[in-house]
N, CA, C and O atoms as a GROMACS GRO file, in nm:
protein
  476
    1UNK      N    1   2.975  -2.115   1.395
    1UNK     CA    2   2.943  -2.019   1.292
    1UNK      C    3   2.853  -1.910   1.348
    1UNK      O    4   2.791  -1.929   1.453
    2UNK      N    5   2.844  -1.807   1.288
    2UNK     CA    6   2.802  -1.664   1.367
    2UNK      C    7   2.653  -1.692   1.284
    2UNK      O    8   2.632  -1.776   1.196
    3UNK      N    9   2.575  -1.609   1.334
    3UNK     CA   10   2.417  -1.652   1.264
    3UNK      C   11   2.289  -1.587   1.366
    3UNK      O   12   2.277  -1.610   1.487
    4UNK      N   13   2.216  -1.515   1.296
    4UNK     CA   14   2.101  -1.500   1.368
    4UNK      C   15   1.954  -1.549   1.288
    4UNK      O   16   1.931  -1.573   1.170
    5UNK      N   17   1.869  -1.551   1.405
    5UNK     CA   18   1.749  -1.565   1.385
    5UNK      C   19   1.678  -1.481   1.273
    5UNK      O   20   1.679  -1.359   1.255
    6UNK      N   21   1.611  -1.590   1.198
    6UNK     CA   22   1.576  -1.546   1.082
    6UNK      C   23   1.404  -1.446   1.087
    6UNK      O   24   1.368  -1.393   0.981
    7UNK      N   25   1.337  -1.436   1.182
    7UNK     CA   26   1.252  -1.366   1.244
    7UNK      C   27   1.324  -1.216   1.234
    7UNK      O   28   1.312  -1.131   1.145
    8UNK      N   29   1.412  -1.215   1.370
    8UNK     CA   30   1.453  -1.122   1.376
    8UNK      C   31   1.542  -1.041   1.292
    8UNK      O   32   1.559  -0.926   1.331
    9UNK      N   33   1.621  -1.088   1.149
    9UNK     CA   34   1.708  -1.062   1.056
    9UNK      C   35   1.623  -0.981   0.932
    9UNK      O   36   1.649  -0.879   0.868
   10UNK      N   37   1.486  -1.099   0.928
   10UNK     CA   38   1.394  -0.987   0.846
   10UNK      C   39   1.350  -0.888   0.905
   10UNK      O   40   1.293  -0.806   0.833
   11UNK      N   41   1.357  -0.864   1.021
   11UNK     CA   42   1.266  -0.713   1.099
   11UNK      C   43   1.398  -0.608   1.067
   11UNK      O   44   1.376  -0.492   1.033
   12UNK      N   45   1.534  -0.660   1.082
   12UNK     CA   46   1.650  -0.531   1.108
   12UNK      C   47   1.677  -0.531   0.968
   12UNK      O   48   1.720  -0.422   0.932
   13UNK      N   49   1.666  -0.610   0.883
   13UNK     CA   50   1.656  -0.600   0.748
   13UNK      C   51   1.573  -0.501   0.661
   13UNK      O   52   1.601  -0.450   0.552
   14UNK      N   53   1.440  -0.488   0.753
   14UNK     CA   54   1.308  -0.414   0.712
   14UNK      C   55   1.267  -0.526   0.606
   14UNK      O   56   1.146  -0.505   0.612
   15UNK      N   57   1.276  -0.606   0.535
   15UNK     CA   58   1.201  -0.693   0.492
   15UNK      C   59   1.072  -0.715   0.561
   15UNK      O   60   0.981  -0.762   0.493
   16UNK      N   61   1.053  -0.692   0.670
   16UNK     CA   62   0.900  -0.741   0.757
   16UNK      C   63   0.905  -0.601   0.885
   16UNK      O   64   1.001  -0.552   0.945
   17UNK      N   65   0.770  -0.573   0.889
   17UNK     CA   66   0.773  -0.451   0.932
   17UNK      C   67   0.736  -0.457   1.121
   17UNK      O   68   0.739  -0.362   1.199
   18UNK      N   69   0.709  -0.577   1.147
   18UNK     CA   70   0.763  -0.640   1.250
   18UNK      C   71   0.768  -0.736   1.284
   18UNK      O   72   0.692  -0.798   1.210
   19UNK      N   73   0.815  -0.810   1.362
   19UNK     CA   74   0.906  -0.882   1.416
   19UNK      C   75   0.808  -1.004   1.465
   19UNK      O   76   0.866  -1.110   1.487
   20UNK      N   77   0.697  -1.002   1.480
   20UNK     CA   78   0.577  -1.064   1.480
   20UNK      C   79   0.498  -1.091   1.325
   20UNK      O   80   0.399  -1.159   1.296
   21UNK      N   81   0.552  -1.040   1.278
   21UNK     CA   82   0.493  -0.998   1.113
   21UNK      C   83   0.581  -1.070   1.040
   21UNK      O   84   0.565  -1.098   0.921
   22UNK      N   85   0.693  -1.108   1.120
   22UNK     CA   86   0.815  -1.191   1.068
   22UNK      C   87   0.801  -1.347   1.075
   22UNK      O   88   0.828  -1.435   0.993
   23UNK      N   89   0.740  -1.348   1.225
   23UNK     CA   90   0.708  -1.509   1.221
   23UNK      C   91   0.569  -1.552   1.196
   23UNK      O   92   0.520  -1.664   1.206
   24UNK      N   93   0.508  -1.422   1.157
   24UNK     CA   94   0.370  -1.528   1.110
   24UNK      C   95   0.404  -1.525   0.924
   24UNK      O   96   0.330  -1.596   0.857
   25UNK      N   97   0.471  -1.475   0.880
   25UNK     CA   98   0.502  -1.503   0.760
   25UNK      C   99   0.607  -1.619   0.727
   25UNK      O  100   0.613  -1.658   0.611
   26UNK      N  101   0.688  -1.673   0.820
   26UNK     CA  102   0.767  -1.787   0.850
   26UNK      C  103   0.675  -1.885   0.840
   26UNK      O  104   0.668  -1.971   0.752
   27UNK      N  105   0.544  -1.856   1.008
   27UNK     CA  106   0.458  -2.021   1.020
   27UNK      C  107   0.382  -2.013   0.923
   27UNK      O  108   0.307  -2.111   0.914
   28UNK      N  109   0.364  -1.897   0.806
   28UNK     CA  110   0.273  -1.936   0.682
   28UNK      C  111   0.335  -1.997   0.552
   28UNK      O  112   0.276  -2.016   0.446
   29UNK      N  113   0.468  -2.024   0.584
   29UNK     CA  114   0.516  -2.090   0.470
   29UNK      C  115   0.558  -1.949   0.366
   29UNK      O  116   0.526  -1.964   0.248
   30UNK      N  117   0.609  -1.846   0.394
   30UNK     CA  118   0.636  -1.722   0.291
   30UNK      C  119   0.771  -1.700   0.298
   30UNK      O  120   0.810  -1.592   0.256
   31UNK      N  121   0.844  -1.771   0.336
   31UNK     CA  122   0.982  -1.731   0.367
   31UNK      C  123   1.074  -1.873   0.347
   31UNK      O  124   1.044  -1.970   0.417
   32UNK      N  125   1.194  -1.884   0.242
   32UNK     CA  126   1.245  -1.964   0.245
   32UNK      C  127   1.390  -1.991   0.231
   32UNK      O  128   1.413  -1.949   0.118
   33UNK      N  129   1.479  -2.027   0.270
   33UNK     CA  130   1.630  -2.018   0.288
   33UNK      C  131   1.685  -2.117   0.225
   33UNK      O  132   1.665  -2.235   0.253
   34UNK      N  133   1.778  -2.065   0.109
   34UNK     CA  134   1.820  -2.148  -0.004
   34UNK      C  135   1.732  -2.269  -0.022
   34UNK      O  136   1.743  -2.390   0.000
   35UNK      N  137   1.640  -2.190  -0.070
   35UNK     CA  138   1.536  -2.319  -0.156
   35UNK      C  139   1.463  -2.389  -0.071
   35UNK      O  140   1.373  -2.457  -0.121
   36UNK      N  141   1.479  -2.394   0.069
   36UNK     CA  142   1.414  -2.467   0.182
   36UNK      C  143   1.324  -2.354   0.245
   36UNK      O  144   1.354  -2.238   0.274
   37UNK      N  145   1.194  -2.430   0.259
   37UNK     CA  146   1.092  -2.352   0.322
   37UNK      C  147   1.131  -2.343   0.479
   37UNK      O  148   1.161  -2.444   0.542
   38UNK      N  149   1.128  -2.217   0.533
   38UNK     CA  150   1.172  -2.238   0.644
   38UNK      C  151   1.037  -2.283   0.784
   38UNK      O  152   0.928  -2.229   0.799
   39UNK      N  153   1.107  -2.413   0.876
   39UNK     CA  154   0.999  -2.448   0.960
   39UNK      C  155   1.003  -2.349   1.092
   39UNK      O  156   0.915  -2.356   1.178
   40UNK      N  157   1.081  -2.284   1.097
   40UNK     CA  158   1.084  -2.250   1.202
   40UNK      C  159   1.144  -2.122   1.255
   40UNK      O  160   1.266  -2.116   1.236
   41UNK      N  161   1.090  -2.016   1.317
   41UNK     CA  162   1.118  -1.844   1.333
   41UNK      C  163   1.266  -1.886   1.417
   41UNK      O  164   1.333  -1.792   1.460
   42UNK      N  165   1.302  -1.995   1.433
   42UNK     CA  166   1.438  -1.966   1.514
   42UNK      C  167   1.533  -2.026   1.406
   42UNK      O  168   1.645  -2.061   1.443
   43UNK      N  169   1.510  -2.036   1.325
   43UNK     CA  170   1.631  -2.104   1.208
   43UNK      C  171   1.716  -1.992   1.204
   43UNK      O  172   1.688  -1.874   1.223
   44UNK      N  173   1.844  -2.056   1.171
   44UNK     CA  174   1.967  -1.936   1.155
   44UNK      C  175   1.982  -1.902   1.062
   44UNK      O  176   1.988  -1.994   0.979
   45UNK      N  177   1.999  -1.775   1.010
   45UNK     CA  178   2.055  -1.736   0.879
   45UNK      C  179   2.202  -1.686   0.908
   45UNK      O  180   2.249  -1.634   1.009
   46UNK      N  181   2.256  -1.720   0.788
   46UNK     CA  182   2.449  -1.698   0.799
   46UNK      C  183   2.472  -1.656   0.672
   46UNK      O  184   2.401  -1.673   0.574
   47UNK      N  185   2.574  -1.599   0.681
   47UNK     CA  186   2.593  -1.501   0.591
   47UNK      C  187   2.623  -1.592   0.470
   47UNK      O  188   2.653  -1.711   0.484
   48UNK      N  189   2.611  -1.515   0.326
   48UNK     CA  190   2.571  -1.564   0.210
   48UNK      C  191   2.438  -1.675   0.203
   48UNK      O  192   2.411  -1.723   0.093
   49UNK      N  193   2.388  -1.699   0.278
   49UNK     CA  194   2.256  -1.792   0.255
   49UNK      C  195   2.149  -1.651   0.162
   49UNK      O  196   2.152  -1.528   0.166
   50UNK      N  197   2.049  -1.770   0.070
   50UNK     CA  198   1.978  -1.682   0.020
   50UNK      C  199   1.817  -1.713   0.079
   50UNK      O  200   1.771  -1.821   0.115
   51UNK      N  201   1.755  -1.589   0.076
   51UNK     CA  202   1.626  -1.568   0.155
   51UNK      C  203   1.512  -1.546   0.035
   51UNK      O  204   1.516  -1.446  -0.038
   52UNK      N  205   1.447  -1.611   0.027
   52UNK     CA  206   1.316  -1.554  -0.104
   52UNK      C  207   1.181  -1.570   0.050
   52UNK      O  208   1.155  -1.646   0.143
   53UNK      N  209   1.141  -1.460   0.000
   53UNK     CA  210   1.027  -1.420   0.069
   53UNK      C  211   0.918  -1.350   0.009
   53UNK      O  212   0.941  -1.264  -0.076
   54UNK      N  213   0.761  -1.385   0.056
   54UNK     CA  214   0.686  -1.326  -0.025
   54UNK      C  215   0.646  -1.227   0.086
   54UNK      O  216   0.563  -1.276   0.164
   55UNK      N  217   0.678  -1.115   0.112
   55UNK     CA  218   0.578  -1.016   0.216
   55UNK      C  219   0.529  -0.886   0.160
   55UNK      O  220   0.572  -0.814   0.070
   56UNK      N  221   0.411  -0.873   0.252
   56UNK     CA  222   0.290  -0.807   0.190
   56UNK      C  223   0.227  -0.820  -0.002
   56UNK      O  224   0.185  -0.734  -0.079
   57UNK      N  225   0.245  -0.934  -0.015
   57UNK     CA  226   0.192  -0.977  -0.178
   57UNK      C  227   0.332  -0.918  -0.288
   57UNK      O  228   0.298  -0.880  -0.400
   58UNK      N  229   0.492  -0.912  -0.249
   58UNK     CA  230   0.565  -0.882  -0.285
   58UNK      C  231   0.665  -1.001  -0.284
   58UNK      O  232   0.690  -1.061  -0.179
   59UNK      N  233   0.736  -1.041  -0.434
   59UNK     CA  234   0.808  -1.114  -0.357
   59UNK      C  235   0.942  -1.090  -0.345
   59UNK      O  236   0.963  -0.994  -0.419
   60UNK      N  237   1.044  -1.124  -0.294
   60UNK     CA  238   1.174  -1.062  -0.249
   60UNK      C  239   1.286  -1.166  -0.267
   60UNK      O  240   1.270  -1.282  -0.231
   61UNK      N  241   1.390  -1.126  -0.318
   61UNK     CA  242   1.494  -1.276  -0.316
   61UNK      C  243   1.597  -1.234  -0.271
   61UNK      O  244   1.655  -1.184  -0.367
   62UNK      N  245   1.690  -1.215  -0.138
   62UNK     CA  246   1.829  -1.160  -0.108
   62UNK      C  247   1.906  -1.257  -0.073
   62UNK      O  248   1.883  -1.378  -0.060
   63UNK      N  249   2.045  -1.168  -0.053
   63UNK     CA  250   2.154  -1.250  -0.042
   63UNK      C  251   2.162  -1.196   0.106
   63UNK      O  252   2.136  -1.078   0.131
   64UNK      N  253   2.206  -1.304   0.218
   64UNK     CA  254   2.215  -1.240   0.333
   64UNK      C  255   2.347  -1.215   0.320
   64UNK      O  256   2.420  -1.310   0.290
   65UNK      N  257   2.416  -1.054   0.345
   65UNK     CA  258   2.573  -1.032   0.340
   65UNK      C  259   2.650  -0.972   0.546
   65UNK      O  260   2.761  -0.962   0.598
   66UNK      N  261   2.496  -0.950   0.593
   66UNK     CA  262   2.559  -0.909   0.721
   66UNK      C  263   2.461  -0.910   0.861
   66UNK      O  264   2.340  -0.890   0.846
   67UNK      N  265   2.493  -0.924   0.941
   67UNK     CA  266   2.410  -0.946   1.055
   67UNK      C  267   2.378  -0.831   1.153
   67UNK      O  268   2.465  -0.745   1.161
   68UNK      N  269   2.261  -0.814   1.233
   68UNK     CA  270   2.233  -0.657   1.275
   68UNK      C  271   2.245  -0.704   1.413
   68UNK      O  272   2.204  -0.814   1.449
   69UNK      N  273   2.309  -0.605   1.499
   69UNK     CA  274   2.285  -0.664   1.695
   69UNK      C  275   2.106  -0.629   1.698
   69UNK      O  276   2.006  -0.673   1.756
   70UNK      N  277   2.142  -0.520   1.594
   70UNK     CA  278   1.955  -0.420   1.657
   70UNK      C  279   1.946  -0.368   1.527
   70UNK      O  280   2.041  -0.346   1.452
   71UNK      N  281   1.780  -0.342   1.497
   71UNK     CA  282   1.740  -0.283   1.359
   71UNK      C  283   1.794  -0.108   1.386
   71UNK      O  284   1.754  -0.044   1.484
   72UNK      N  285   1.895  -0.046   1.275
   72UNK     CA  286   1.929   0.003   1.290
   72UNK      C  287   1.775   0.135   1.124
   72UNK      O  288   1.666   0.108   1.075
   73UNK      N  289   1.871   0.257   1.112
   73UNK     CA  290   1.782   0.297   0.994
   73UNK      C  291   1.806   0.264   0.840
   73UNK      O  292   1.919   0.229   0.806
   74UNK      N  293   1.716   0.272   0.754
   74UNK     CA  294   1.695   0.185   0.640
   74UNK      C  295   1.808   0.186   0.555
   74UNK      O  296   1.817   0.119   0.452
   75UNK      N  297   1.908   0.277   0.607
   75UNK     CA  298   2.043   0.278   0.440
   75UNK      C  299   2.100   0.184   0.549
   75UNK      O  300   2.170   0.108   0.483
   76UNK      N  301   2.113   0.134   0.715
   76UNK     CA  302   2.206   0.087   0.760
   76UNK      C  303   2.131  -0.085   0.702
   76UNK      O  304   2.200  -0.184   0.681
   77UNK      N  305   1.981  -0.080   0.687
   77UNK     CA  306   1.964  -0.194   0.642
   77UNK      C  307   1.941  -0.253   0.541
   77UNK      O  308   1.898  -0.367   0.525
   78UNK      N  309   1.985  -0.135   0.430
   78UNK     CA  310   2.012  -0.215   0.300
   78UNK      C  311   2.151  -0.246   0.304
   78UNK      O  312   2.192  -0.288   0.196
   79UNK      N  313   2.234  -0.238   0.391
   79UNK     CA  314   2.383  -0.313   0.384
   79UNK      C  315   2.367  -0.459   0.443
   79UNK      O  316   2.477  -0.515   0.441
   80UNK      N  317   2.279  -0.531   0.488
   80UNK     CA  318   2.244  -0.633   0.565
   80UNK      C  319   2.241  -0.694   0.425
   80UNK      O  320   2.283  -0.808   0.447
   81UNK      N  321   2.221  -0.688   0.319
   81UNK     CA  322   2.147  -0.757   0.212
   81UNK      C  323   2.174  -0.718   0.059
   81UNK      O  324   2.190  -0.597   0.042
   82UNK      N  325   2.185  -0.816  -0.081
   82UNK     CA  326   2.194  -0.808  -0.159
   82UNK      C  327   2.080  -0.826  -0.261
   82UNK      O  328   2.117  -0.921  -0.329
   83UNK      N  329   1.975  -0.789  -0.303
   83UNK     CA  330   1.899  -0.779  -0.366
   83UNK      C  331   1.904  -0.834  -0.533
   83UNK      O  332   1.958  -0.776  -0.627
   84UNK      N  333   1.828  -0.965  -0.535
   84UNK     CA  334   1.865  -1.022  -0.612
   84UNK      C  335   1.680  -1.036  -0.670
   84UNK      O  336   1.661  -1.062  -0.789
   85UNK      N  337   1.588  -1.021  -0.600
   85UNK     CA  338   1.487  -0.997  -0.702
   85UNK      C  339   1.494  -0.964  -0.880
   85UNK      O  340   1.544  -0.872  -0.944
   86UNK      N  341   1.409  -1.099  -0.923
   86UNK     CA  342   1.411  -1.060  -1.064
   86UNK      C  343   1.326  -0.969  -1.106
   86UNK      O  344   1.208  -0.972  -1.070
   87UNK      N  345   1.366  -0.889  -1.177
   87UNK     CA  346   1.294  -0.794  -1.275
   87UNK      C  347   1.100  -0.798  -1.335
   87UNK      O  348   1.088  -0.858  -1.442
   88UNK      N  349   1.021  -0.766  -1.300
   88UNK     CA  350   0.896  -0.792  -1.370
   88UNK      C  351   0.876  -0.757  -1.489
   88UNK      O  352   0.869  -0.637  -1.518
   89UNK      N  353   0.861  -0.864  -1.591
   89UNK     CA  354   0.787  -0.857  -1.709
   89UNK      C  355   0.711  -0.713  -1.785
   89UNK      O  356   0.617  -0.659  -1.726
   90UNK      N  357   0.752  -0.667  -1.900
   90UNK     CA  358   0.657  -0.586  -1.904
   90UNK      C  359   0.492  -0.666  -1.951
   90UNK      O  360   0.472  -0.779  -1.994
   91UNK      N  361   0.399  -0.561  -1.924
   91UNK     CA  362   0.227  -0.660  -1.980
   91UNK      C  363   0.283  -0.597  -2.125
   91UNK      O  364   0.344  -0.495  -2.159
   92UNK      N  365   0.229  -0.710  -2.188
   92UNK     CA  366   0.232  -0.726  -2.337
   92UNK      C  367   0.077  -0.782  -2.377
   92UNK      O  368   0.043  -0.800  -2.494
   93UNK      N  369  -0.002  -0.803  -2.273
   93UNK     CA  370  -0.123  -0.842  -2.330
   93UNK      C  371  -0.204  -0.734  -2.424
   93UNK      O  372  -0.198  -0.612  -2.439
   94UNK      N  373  -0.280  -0.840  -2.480
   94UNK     CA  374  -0.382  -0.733  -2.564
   94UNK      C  375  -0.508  -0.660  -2.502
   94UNK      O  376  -0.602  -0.721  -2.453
   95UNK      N  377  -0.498  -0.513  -2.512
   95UNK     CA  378  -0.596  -0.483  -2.420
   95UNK      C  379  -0.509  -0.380  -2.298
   95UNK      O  380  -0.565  -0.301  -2.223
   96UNK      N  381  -0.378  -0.405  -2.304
   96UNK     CA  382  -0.317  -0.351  -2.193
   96UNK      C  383  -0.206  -0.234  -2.243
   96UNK      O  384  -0.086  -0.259  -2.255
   97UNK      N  385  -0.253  -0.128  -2.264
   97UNK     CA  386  -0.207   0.025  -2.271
   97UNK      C  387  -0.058   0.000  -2.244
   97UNK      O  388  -0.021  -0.058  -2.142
   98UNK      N  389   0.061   0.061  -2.376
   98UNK     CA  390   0.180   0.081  -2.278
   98UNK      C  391   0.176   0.218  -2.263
   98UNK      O  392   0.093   0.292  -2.316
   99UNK      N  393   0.291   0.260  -2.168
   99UNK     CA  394   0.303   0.403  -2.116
   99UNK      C  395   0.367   0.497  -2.276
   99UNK      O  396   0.432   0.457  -2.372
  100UNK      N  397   0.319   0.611  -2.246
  100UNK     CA  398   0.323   0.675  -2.372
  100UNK      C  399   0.210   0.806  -2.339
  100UNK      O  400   0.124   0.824  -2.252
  101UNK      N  401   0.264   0.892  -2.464
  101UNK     CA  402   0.112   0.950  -2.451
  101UNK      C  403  -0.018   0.959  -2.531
  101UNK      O  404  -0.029   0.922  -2.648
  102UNK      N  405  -0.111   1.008  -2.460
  102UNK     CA  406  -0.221   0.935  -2.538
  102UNK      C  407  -0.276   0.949  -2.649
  102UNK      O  408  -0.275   1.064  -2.694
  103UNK      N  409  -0.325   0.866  -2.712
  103UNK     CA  410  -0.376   0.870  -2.860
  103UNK      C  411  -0.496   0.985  -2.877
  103UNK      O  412  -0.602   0.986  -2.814
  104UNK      N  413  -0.459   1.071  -2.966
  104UNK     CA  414  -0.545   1.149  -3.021
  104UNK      C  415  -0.683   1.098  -3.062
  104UNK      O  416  -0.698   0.978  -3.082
  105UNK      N  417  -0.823   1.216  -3.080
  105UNK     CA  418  -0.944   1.106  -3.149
  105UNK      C  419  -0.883   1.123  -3.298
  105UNK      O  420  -0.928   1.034  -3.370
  106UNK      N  421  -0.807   1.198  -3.358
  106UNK     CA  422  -0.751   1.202  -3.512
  106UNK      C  423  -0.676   1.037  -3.472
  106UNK      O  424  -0.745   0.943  -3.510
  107UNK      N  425  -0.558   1.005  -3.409
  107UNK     CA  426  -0.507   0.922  -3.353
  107UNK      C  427  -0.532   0.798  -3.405
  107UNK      O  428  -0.485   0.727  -3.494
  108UNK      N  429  -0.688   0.788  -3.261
  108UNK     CA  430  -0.759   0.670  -3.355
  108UNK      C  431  -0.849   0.625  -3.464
  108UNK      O  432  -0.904   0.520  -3.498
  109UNK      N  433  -0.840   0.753  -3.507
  109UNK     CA  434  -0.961   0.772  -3.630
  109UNK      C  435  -0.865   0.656  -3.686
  109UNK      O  436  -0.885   0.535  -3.701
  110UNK      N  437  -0.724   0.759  -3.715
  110UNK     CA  438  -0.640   0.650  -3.840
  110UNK      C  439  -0.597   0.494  -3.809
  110UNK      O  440  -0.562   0.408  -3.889
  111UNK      N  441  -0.613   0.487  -3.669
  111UNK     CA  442  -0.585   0.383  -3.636
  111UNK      C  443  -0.758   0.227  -3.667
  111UNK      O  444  -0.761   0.111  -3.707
  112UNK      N  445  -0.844   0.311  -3.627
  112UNK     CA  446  -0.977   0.206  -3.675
  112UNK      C  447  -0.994   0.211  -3.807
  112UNK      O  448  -1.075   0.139  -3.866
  113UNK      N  449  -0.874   0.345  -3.898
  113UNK     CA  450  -0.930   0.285  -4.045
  113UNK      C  451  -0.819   0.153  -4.132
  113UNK      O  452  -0.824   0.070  -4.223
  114UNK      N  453  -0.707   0.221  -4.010
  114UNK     CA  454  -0.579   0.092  -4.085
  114UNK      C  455  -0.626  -0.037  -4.047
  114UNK      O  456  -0.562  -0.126  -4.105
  115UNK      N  457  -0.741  -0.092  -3.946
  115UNK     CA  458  -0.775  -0.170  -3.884
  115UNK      C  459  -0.847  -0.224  -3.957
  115UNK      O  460  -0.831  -0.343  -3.982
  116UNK      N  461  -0.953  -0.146  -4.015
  116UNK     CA  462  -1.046  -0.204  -4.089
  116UNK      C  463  -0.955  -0.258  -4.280
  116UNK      O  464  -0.966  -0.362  -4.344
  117UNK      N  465  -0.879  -0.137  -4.307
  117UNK     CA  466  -0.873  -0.213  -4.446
  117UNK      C  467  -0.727  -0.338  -4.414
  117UNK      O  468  -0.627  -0.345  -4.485
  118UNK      N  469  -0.743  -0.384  -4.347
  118UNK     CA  470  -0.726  -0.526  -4.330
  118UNK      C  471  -0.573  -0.534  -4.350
  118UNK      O  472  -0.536  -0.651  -4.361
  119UNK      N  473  -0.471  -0.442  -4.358
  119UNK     CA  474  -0.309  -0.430  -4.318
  119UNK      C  475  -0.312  -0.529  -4.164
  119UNK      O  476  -0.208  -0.547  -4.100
   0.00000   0.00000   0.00000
């Protein structure tokens, strides 16, 4: 089976910005191949295996679809890969502004008085 090193697949991938940056995120446990943490910067990745990786405090989930001889430039290395990252949550907490624009002081006048008579 055809397959490269999973070190080097995230560098031509651009997933990891180098290639050293690749295997210390491997020996830290940030990188894992279909559900298996990977032990080791020489494990093979083959095509359709899936990669979840956390790099630089991001996390990443692809489909591997193709293999690079050499990191080529970034549109040649989003063809290496299928991007399957889920979507983030919007904040819904209380306290946490959505995007919009901003409330007038009339705005919140009406807003601290609907507050207060108890609607």
């Amino acid at each position: 089976m055809q397959g490269q090193r999973l070190d080097k697949w995230l560098w031509c991938a651009r997933l990891a910005k180098t290639r050293s940056g690749a295997q210390r995120a491997i020996e830290a446990g940030k990188v894992r191949v279909n559900g298996a943490r990977a032990l080791k910067v020489s494990r093979l990745v083959q095509l359709g295996d899936v990669v979840t990786a956390t790099l630089f405090g991001k996390l990443s989930v692809v489909r591997v679809l193709g293999i690079a001889e050499r990191r080529g430039p970034a549109s040649v290395a989003r063809t290496l890969y299928d991007d399957l990252t889920p979507q983030a949550a919007p904040a819904l907490q209380a306290g946490v502004r959505q995007s919009g624009p901003r409330p007038t002081k009339r705005d919140r006048r009406r807003l601290d008085a609907f507050r207060e008579s108890g609607a």
